[in-house]
C-alpha positions as CSV (number, residue, x, y, z in Angstrom):
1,X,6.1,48.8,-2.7
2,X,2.7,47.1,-3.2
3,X,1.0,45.0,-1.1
4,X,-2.4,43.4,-2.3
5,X,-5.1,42.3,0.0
6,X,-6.8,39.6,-1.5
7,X,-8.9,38.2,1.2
8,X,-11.0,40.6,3.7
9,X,-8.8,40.5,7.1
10,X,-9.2,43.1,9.9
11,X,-9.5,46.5,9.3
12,X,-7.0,47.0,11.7
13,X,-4.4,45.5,9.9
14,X,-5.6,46.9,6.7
15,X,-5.2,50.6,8.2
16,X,-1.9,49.5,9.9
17,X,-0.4,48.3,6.0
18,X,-1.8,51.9,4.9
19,X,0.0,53.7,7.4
20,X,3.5,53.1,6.2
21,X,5.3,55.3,4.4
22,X,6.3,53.7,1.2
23,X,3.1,50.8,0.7
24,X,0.9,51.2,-1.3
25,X,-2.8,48.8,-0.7
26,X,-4.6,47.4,-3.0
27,X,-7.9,45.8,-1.5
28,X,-9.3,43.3,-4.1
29,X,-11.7,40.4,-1.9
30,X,-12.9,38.1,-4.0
31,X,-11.1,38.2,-7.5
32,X,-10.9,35.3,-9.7
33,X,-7.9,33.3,-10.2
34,X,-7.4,35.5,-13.8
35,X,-7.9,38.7,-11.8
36,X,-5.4,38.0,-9.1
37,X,-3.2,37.0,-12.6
38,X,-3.5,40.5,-13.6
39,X,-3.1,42.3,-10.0
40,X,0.0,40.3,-9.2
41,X,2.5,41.7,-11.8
42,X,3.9,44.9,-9.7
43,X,3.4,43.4,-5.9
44,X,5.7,42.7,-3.5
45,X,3.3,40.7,-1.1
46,X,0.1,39.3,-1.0
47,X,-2.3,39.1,2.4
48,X,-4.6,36.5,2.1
49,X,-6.6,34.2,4.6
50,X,-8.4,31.1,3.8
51,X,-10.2,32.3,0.1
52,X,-7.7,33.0,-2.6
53,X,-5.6,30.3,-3.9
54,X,-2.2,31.5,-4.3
55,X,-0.8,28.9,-6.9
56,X,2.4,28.4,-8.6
57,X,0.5,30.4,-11.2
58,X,-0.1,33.1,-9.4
59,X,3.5,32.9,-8.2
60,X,4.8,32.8,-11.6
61,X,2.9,35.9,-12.8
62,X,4.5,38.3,-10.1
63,X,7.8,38.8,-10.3
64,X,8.6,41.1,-7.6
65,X,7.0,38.9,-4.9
66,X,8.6,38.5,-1.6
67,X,6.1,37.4,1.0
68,X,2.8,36.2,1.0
69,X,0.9,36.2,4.4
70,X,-1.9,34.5,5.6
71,X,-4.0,35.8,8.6
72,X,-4.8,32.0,10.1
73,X,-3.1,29.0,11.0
74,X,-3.4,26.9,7.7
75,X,-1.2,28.0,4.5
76,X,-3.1,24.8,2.2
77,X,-4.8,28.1,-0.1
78,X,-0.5,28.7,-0.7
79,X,1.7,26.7,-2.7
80,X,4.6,26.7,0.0
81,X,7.0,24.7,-2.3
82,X,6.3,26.7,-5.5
83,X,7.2,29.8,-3.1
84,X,10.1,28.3,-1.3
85,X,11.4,27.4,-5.2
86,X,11.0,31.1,-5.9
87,X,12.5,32.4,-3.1
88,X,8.7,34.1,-1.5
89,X,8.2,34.2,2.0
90,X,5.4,32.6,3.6
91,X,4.0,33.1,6.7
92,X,1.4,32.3,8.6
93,X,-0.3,33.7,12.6
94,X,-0.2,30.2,14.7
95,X,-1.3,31.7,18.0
96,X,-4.0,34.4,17.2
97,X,-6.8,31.6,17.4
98,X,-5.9,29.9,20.0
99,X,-8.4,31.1,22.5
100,X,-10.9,31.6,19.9
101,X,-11.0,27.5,19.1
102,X,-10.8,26.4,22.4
103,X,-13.8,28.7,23.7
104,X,-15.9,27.3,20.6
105,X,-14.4,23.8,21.6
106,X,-15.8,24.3,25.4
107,X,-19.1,25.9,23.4
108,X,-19.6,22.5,21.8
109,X,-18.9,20.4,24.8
110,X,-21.6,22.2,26.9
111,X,-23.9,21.8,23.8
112,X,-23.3,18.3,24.1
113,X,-24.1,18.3,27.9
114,X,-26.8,20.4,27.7
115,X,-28.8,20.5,24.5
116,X,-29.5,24.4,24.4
117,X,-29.3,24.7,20.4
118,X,-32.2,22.3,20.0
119,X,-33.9,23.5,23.1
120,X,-33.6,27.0,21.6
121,X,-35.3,26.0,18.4
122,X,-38.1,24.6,19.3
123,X,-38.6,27.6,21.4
124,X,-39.0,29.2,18.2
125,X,-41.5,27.3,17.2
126,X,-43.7,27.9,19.6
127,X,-42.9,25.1,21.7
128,X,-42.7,24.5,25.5
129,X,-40.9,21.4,25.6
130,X,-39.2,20.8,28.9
131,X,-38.8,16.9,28.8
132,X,-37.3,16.3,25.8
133,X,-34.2,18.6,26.3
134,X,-33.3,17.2,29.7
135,X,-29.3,17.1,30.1
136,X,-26.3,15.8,31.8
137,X,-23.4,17.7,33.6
138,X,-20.1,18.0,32.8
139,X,-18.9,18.3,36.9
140,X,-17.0,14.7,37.5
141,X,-16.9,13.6,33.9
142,X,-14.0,12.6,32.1
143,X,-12.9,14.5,28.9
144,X,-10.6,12.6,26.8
145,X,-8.5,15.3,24.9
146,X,-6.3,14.0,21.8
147,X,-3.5,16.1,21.1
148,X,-2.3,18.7,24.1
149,X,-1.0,21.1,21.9
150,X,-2.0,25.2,21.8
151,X,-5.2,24.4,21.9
152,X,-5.8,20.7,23.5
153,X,-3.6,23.3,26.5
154,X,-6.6,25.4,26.9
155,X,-9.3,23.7,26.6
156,X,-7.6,21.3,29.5
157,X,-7.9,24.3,31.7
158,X,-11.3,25.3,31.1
159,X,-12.5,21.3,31.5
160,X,-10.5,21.5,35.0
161,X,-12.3,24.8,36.0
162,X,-15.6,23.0,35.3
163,X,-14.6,19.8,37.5
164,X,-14.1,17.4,34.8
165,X,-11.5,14.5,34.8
166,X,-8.8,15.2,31.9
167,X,-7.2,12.5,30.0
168,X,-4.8,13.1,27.7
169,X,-3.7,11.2,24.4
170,X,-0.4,13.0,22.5
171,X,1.8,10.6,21.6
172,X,4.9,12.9,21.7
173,X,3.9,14.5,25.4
174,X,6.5,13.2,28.0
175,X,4.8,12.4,31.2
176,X,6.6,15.4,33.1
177,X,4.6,18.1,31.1
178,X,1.5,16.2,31.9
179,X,2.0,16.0,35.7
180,X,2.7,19.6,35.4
181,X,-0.7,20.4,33.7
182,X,-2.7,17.8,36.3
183,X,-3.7,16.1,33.3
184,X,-3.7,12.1,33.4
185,X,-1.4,11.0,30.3
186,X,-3.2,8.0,28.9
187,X,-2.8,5.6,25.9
188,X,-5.6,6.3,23.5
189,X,-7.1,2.7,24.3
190,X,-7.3,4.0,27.0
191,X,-8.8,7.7,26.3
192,X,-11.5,6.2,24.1
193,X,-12.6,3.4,26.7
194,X,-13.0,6.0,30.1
195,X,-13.9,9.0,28.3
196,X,-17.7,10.4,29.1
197,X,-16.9,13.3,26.1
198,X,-14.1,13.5,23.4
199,X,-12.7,15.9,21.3
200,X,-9.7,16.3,18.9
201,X,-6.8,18.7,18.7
202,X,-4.5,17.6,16.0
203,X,-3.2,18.7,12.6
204,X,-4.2,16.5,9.6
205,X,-1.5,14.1,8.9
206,X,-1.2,10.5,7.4
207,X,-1.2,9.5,10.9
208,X,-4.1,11.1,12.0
209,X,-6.0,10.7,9.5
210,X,-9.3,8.7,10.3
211,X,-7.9,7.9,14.1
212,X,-11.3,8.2,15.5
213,X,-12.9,5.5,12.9
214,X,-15.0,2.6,13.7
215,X,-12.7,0.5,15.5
216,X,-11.8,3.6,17.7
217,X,-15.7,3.9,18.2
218,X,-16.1,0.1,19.0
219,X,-14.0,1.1,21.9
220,X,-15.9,3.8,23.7
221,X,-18.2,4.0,26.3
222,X,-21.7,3.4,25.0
223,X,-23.1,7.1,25.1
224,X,-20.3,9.0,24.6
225,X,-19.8,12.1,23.0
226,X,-17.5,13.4,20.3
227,X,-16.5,17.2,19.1
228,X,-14.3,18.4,16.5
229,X,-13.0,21.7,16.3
230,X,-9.9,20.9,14.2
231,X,-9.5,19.3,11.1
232,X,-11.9,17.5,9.0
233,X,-11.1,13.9,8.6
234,X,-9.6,13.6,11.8
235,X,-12.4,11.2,13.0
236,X,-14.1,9.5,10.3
237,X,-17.4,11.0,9.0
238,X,-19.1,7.7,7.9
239,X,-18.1,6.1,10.9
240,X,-19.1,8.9,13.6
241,X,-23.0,8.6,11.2
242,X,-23.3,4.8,11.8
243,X,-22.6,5.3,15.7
244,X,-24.8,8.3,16.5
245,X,-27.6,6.3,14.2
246,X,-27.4,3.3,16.4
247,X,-26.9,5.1,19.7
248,X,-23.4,4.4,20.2
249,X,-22.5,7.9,20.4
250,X,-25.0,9.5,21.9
251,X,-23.8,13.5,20.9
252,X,-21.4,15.2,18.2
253,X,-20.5,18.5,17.9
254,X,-18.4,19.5,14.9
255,X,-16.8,22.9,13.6
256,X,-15.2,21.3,10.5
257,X,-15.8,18.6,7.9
258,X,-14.0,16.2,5.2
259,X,-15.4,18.2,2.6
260,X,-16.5,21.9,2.9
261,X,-18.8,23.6,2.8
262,X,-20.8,20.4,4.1
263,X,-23.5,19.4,1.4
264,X,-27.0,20.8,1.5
265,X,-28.1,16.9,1.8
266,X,-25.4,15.6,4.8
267,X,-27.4,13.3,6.7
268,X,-25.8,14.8,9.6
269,X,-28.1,18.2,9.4
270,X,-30.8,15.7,9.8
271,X,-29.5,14.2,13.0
272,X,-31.0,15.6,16.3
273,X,-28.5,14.9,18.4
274,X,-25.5,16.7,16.1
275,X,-24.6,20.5,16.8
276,X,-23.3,21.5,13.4
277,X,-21.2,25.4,13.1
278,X,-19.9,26.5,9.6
279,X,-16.1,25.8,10.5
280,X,-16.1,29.5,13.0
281,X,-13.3,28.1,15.0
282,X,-11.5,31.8,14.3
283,X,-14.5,33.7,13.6
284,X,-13.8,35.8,16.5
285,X,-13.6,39.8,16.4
286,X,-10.7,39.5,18.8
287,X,-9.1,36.2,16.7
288,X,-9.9,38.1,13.8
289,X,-8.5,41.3,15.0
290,X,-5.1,39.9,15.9
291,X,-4.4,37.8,12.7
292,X,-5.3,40.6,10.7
293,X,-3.1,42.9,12.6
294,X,-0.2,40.6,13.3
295,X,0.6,39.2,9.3
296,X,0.1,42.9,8.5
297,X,3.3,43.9,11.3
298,X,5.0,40.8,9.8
299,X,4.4,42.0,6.5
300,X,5.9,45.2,6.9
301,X,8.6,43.7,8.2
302,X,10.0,41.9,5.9
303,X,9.0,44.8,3.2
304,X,11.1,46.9,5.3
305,X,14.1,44.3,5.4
306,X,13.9,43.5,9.1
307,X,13.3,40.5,11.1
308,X,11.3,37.7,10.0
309,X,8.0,36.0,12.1
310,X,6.5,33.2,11.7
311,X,7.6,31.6,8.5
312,X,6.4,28.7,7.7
313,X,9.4,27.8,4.8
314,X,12.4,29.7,6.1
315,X,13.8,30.7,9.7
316,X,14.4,34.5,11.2
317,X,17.1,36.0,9.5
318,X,18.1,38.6,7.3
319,X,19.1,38.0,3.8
320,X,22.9,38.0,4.3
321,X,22.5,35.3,6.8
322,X,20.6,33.6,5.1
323,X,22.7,33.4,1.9
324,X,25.8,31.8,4.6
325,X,23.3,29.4,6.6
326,X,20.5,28.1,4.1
327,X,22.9,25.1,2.9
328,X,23.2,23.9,6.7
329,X,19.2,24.5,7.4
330,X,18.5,22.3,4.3
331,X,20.5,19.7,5.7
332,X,19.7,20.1,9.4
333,X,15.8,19.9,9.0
334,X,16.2,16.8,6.7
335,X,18.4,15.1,9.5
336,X,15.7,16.1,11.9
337,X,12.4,14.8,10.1
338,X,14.8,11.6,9.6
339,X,15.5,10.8,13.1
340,X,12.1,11.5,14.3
341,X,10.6,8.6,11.4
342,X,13.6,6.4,13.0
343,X,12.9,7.5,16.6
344,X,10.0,5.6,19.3
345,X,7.3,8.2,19.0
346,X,8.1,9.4,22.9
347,X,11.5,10.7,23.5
348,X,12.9,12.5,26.9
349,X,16.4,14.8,24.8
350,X,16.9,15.8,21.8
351,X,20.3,16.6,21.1
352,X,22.7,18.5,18.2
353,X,26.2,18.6,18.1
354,X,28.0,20.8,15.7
355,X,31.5,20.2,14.2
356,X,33.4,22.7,11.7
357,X,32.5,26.3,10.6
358,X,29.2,26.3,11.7
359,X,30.5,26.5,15.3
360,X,31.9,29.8,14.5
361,X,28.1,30.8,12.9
362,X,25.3,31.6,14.6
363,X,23.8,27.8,15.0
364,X,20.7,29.1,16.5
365,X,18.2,29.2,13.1
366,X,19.8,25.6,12.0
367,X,19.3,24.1,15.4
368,X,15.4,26.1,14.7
369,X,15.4,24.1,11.5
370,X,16.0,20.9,13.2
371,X,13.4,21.3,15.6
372,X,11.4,21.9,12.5
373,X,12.1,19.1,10.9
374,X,11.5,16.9,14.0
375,X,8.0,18.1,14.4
376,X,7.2,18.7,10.4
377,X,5.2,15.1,10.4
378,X,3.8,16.2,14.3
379,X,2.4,19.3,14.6
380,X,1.6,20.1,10.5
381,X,1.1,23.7,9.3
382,X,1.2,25.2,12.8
383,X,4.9,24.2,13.2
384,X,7.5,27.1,11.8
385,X,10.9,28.2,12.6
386,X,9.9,30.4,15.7
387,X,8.0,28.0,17.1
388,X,8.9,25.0,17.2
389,X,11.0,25.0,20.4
390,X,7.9,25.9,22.3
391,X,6.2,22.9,20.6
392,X,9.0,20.9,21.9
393,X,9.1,22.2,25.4
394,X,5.7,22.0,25.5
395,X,6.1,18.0,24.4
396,X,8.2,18.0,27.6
397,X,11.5,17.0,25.1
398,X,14.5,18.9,26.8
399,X,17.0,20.1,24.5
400,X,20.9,19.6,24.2
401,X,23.0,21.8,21.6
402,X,27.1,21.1,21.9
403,X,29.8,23.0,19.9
404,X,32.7,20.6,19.6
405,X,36.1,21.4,18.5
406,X,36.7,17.6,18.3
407,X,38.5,16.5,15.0
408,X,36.1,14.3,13.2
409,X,36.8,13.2,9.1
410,X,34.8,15.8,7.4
411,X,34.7,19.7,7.3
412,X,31.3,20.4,8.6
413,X,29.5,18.0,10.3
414,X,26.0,17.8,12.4
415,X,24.9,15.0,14.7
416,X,21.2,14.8,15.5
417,X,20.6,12.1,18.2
418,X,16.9,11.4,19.8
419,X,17.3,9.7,23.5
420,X,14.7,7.6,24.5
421,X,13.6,7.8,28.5
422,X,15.5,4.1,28.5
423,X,18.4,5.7,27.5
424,X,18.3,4.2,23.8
425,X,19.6,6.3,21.0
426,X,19.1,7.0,17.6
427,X,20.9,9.1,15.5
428,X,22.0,10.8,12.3
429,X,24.7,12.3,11.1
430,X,25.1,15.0,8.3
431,X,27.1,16.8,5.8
432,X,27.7,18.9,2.8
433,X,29.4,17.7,-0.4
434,X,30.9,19.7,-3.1
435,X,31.2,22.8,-4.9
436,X,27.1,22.6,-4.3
437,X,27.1,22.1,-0.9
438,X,24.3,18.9,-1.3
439,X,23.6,17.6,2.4
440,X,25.1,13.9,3.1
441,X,23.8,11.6,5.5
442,X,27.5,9.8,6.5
443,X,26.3,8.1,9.8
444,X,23.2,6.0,11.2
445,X,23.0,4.7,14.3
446,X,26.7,4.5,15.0
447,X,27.1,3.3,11.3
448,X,28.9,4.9,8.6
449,X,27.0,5.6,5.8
450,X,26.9,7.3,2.2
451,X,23.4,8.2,1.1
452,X,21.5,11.2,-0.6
453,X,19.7,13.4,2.5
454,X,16.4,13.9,0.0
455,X,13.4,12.2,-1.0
456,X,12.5,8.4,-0.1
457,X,15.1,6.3,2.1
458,X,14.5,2.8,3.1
459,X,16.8,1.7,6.1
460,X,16.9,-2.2,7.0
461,X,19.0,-3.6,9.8
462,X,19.4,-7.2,9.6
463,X,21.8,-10.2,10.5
464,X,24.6,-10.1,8.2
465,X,24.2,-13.1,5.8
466,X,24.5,-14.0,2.4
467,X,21.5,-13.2,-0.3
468,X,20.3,-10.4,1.9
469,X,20.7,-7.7,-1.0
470,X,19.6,-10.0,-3.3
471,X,16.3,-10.5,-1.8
472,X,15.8,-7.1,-0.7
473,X,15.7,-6.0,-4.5
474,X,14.2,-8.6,-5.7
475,X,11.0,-7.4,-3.5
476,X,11.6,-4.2,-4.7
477,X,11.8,-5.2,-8.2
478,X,8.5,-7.2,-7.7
479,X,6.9,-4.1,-6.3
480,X,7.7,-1.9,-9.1
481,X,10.0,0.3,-6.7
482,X,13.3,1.4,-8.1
483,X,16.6,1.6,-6.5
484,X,18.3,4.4,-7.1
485,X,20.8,4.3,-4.6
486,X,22.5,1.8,-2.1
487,X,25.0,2.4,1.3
488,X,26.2,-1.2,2.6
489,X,27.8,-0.6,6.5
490,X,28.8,-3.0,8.7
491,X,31.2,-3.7,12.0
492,X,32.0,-7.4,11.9
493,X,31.3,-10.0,9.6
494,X,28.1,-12.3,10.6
495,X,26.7,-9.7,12.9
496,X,24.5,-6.7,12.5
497,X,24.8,-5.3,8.7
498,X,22.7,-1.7,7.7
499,X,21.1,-0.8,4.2
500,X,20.9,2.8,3.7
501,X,18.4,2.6,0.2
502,X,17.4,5.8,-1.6
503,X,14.5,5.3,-3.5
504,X,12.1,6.9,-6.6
505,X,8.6,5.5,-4.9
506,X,6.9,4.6,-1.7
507,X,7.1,0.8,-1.2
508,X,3.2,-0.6,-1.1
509,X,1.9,-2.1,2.5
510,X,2.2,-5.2,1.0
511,X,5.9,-4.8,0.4
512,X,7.0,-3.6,3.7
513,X,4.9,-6.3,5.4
514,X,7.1,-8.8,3.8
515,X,10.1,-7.2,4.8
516,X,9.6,-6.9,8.6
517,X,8.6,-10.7,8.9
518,X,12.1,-11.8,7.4
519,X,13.7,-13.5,9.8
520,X,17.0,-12.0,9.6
521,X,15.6,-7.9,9.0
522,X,15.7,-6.8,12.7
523,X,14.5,-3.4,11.2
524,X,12.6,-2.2,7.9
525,X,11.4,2.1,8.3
526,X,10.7,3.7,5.4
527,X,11.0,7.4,5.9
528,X,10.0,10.5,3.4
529,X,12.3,13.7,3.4
C-alpha cells in the first residue's frame, strides 16, 4: 500500500510510516493541485496538515483511497463530505496542541502585561528606552476566558498559578465543572464588563462568529486587553482596530486572523500596542512531533485493518460493524444535533434509550454518534467519535444510556431526551423506514410525529386554532421558502398543536421574526441536520 505525504509533518512520523512492512512513502511537500491529481491514482492514504487541499477532485482521482490524515486539529484543507460520500476516512489529532496553544496563549498575555516584544526592538535599535515600556502585572487581575474547552482548561491553570482571577464564559459548561476547576462561571455580560485581559477559545461557528464585536467592546472595561489564539473571526477585526485606535482597548495580541496570511498593508502591523505572531499556535517541536507521529500510528491502523482514532466522519469500528451499525449512527447523530438546536443551551443529563435490535448490538459507537451530533454545532472540527464524551463530561453533562425491552409500535427505536437543571425536557424520537433503512423522526416533545431526519426542519408549537397552517405557508410562500414536507400532531382539540416542517431553504431573519411575535406560536426553531 501507498501512503503519500503531501505536507512536511514530523520526521518522526515520517520514519514511523517507513517502517512498516508493506507501505510504501511517497514524500511530495508542496505539489500543485494537478500534481497531487497525478500522485493520487495508486494510494491508499494521504497525510497532509494545513497546505494541500484535498478536494472532491482529488478524491475522485484516487480510487484506492481509504484515509486521509491530517496532523492538526482543523480538517477545512479536506472535503469531509466528498470523503464521507466515497467511503475515505478522515481523521484528524485534536489533543497534540493543546499545550502548545495554551503556552503561546499565556505568551501573549504576559506580552500584553509586559511589553517585552516592543521593548526588545527598540533595543535593537540602539535604544535605551526605559519609560516608555513600563508595564502592569497580571498578580490579582481578572482573565475573562471564553470557551473552557482543551485549551480555555489550560490556560485557566496557568492564569491561577500566576494569581489571576478566572472567569469563565462557555455557554454549555454546567456550574459543577466550574466549581471543580475554581473558576467563576459568568455570563459573558458579565466576562466582558470585569475582565482586566480577555482571550478566546472557541471553534468558528455561526454562533461565534463576530461575538467579540463592537457592542461586546462597548461593554468592557476601558483599558482592557484582548488575545486570540484560536480562530480568526472570532472577535471582529474592524471592531478590535476602532477600539485600540481610540484607546478602548489598550493591548491585543493575536495568533490568527479573518484572512491569512494577514496583508502586507494591515493597519494592525502599524499599531504599537498589537503583538502580532504568524498563526504558531502548534508550531511546537513537541506539538509538532506528536501530530506527526500520532496520524502516522492512526494511519497504519486503519491500513492494517485495525481500530480506528480520531475520525472526524465515522466512529471506531471495524468494517463489519460498521456495515450492521452505520444506518443507526446516521440516524442517532441527526437525533442528537436536533435536540441540542431544540434544547436551552445549558443542560445537567443527557439521556438515550434504546428499543429493538440495537439492544442486542453493541450501542456504544451510536450512543458516540449521538454525543457527536449534540456537540457538532459546539465544539466544531475538534469534536469526533472518540471524543466527544470527554467534551461532554468536561461540559459537566452526565450521561444516561437505558436498554429497554419495553414494547413500543415500531421495530427499532431511539429516544434522545436533553434534561434541563429545572427538570424540563426535550426530546426526540427516531427510527428507520424501509427496505433503505432512511432514519424517521416519529416523536417530539411527547408528540407523535412523521418527518424526514435530514436537511432543514422548522418546528412551531402554537395554540390550536383555525388558519394556523394557512398563515404559516403563506409566510413561507412570501419568503420564497418551499415546503416540502408537513407532520400535523396534536392531544386535544383547542390546546397545544405541533408543526413538524421539512424544508428546501433557510427561512430569512425577517421571516422567523414574524413568526415568534404571533400570538398564538408559543415556539418557532429552525434547526439544520
Amino acid at each position: 500500500m501507498k501512503v503519500l505525504v503531501a505536507d512536511k509533518i514530523s520526521a518522526k512520523g515520517v520514519a514511523y510510516l517507513r517502517q512498516q512492512s508493506g507501505l510504501t512513502v511517497i514524500e511530495a511537500y508542496g505539489s500543485s493541485p494537478e500534481k497531487l491529481k497525478e500522485l493520487v491514482k495508486d494510494v491508499h492514504a494521504i497525510a497532509v496538515r494545513s497546505e494541500s487541499k484535498i478536494t472532491a477532485e482529488i478524491m475522485a482521482a484516487a480510487p484506492l483511497l481509504k484515509v486521509v490524515g491530517r496532523a492538526g486539529v482543523g480538517v477545512d484543507n479536506v472535503d469531509v463530505e466528498a470523503a464521507t460520500e466515497r467511503g475515505v476516512i478522515v481523521m484528524n489529532t485534536p489533543t497534540g496542541n493543546t499545550i502548545a496553544t495554551a503556552e503561546l496563549t499565556f505568551t501573549h498575555l504576559l506580552c500584553g502585561a509586559r511589553p517585552v516584544p516592543q521593548a526588545a526592538a527598540s533595543m535593537r535599535a540602539g535604544q535605551w528606552d526605559r519609560k516608555s515600556f513600563s508595564g502592569g502585572e497580571l498578580f490579582r487581575k481578572t482573565l475573562g476566558i471564553v470557551g473552557l474547552g482543551r485549551i480555555g482548561s489550560e490556560v485557566a491553570k496557568r492564569a491561577q498559578a500566576f494569581g489571576m482571577r478566572v472567569l469563565a464564559f462557555d455557554p454549555y459548561l454546567a456550574p459543577s465543572r466550574a466549581k471543580a476547576m475554581q473558576v467563576e462561571g459568568v455570563t459573558l455580560d458579565e466576562l466582558l464588563a470585569q475582565s482586566d485581559y480577555i482571550t478566546v477559545h472557541m471553534p468558528l461557528t455561526d454562533a461565534t462568529q463576530y461575538m467579540i464585536d463592537e457592542a461586546a467592546l462597548a461593554k468592557c472595561k476601558a483599558g482592557v486587553r484582548l488575545f486570540n489564539c484560536a480562530r480568526g473571526g472570532i472577535i471582529k477585526e474592524t471592531a478590535l482596530l476602532a477600539a485600540l485606535k481610540s484607546g478602548r482597548v489598550a493591548g491585543a495580541g493575536l495568533d490568527v486572523y479573518e484572512d491569512e496570511p494577514l496583508a502586507k498593508e494591515s493597519e494592525f502591523r502599524a499599531l504599537p500596542n498589537v503583538v502580532l505572531t504568524p498563526h504558531l499556535g502548534a508550531s511546537t517541536a513537541e506539538a509538532q512531533d506528536a501530530v506527526g507521529l500520532e496520524i502516522a500510528e492512526q494511519i497504519t491502523d486503519v491500513l492494517a485493518g485495525g481500530i480506528i482514532r480520531n475520525a472526524v466522519n465515522m466512529p471506531s469500528l471495524d468494517a463489519a460493524a460498521l456495515k450492521v451499525l452505520g444506518p443507526y449512527l446516521d440516524l442517532g447523530e441527526k437525533l442528537g444535533t436536533l435536540v441540542q438546536q431544540l434544547a436551552p443551551p445549558q443542560i445537567a443529563t443527557l439521556r438515550i434509550t434504546y428499543w429493538g435490535k440495537i439492544v442486542d448490538l453493541d450501542a456504544n459507537a451510536v450512543t458516540r454518534s449521538i454525543q457527536r451530533g449534540w456537540l457538532r454545532r459546539i465544539s466544531g472540527d475538534s469534536v469526533n467519535y472518540v471524543n466527544a464524551p470527554l467534551l461532554l463530561q468536561r461540559l459537566g453533562v452526565k450521561m444516561e444510556v437505558v436498554k429497554s425491552t419495553d414494547d413500543t409500535d415500531y421495530t427499532e427505536l431511539i429516544a434522545v431526551e436533553a434534561i434541563a437543571g429545572d427538570g424540563t425536557v426535550h426530546a426526540a424520537l427516531g427510527t428507520l423506514i424501509g427496505k433503505g433503512l432512511k432514519p424517521r423522526i416519529v416523536g417530539l416533545n411527547g408528540r407523535e410525529v412523521e418527518a424526514e431526519a435530514q436537511g432543514k426542519l422548522l418546528v412551531i408549537e402554537n395554540h390550536d386554532e383555525p388558519g394556523m397552517i394557512g398563515y404559516v405557508g403563506t409566510l413561507l410562500g412570501r419568503d420564497r421558502v418551499n415546503i416540502a414536507n408537513m407532520s400535523l400532531s396534536r392531544q386535544e382539540p383547542g390546546e397545544t398543536a405541533l408543526m413538524v416542517i421539512n424544508l428546501d431553504s433557510e427561512p430569512s431573519p425577517a421571516a422567523r421574526k414574524e413568526l415568534k411575535s404571533h400570538p398564538a406560536i408559543k415556539l418557532a426553531k429552525f434547526a439544520q441536520l
